[in-house]
Steps between C-alpha positions, in 0.01 A plus 500: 500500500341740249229302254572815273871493424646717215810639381467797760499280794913424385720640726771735422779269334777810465847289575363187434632197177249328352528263263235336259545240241329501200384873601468621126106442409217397743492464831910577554472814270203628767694371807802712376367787385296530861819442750700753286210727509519430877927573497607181462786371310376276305735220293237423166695135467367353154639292219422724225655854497363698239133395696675615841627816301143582402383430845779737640375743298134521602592511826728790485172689322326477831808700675561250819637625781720149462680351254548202256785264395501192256656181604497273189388138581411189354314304741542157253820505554690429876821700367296784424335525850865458635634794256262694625495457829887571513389834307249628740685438758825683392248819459312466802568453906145434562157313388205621710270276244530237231203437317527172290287607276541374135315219384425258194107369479369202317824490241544243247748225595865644558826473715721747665870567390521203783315232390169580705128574417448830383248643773618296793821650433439807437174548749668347780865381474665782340323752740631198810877572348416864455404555876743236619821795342336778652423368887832578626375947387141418588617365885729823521177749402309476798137433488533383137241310317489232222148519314440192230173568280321126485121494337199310589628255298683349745200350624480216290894479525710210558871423589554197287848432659577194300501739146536833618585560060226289332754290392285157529139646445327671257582877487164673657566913483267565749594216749894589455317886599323403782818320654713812491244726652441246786871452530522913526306463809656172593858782488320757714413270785824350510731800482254659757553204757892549438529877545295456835719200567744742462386769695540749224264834443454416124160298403377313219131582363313382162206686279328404204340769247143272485378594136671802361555653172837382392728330236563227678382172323364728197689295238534140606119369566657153617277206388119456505460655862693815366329502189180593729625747646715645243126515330352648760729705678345830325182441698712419823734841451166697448272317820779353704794612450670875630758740405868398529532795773229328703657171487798634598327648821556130675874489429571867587293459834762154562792667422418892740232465751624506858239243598591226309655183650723231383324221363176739365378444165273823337272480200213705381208509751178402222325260398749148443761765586538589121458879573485773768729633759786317662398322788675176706384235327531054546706275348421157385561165727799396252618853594534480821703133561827592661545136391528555151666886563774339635545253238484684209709781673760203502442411176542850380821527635634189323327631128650798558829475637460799762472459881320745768683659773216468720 
């Protein structure tokens, strides 16, 4: 595998769906505009439309040689996802790659339309219902792939299964992160073992950005430990950090190249993996525990309502 990875290492994508949540600013923004620049079809699926408008838009200044769509989605909320779902999939026969993309970081306490935390159901269980609507397309496209951005955060993760919601501790924004990017790998692993199970051609991969320039976690510091870094994340985005496009080399290189397998997780190659080109990169120990996949792949079928065919 290449050490030097970039946007013209994606293959041709002419005939292809893809769809990215959460693909109006940042890393989904880049990750669109490349695949349609690469003939893709890609689905921008994000919660505000006049953003996704704007990000249509800029897009169709470059002149891609694919197109863009909007699927309006509100991850927070389980009927959403379902709406939306029903939506695509009345426009489309195929899904050649989902990228679960959206994502909250570090937010003050809040719940979902359903009662749950704000990040670990948005981060991880509205993605799991998401993905859960669209299998039946994805196992019909062929050599499909599911892509779910985690972060190096999920190395201090942990699945507290007995309050998944921070409903009997004190609300900590960055612990309630760090759970849904472990559990975004915790998804991956999981769904991986079930399409092999399965025998199907479609794979599930993960990517994080490492550092990169973007709004996520801009306005909602989170406590004394976001406070820091709010403080000094203008040093970090000048030494550390890399453009949005760059970050978006790890996801892009998940979701095309012909080399990757199930299971693989890419992130930026430098130093603490914060910036750089894509390469295969390890998960934590806590990431790979079928144990705890399977269990909170259980779990997330009870919160949610939805079950697998696979």
């Amino acid at each position: 595998m290449s050490n030097n990875w970039t946007e013209a290492d994606i293959p041709d994508q002419t005939g292809r769906t893809i769809l990215i949540t959460g693909a109006n600013s940042g890393i989904g923004f880049e990750a669109a505009r490349a695949l349609a620049q690469h003939g893709a079809t890609v689905v921008l699926a994000c919660r505000n439309r006049s953003k996704a408008d704007d990000a249509v838009a800029k897009i169709t200044e470059a002149n891609p040689t694919g197109s863009t769509e909007i699927l309006e989605i509100d991850l927070a909320d389980l009927e959403s996802v379902k709406n939306a779902a029903e939506e695509f999939l009345a426009a489309h026969e195929r899904l050649d790659i989902l990228v679960n993309n959206a994502g909250l970081m570090a937010t003050p306490k809040q719940q979902t339309a359903q009662g749950f935390e704000m990040q670990f159901g948005v981060n991880h269980l509205g993605h799991f219902a998401l993905t859960s609507h669209l299998v039946p397309v994805i196992l019909k496209s062929g050599p499909a792939r599911v892509v779910s951005i985690s972060s190096q955060g999920h190395r201090p993760g942990r699945i507290n299964f007995d309050d998944l919601n921070w409903k009997q501790r004190n609300y900590s924004p960055w612990r309630a992160y760090f759970q849904s990017k472990l559990a975004n790998l915790l998804f991956t692993r999981e769904l991986q073992r079930r399409l092999s199970a399965a025998e199907s051609e479609a794979i599930a991969v993960a990517a994080h950005p490492g550092a990169s320039n973007t709004n996520l976690g801009h306005e909602n510091p989170g406590g004394i430990l976001g406070n820091l870094m709010h403080a000094s994340r203008p040093l970090v985005e000048r030494f550390m950090s890399q453009s949005a496009a760059m970050g978006a080399l790890p996801t892009l290189r998940s979701a095309t190249d012909r080399a990757v397998e199930g299971g693989d997780y890419f992130g930026p190659r430098g130093l603490g993996e914060q910036r750089g080109h894509p390469i295969k990169v390890g998960m934590s120990k806590q990431a790979r525990d079928d144990g705890t996949a399977r269990k909170l792949w259980g779990i997330s079928e009870d919160l949610t309502g939805v079950t697998y065919p696979i």
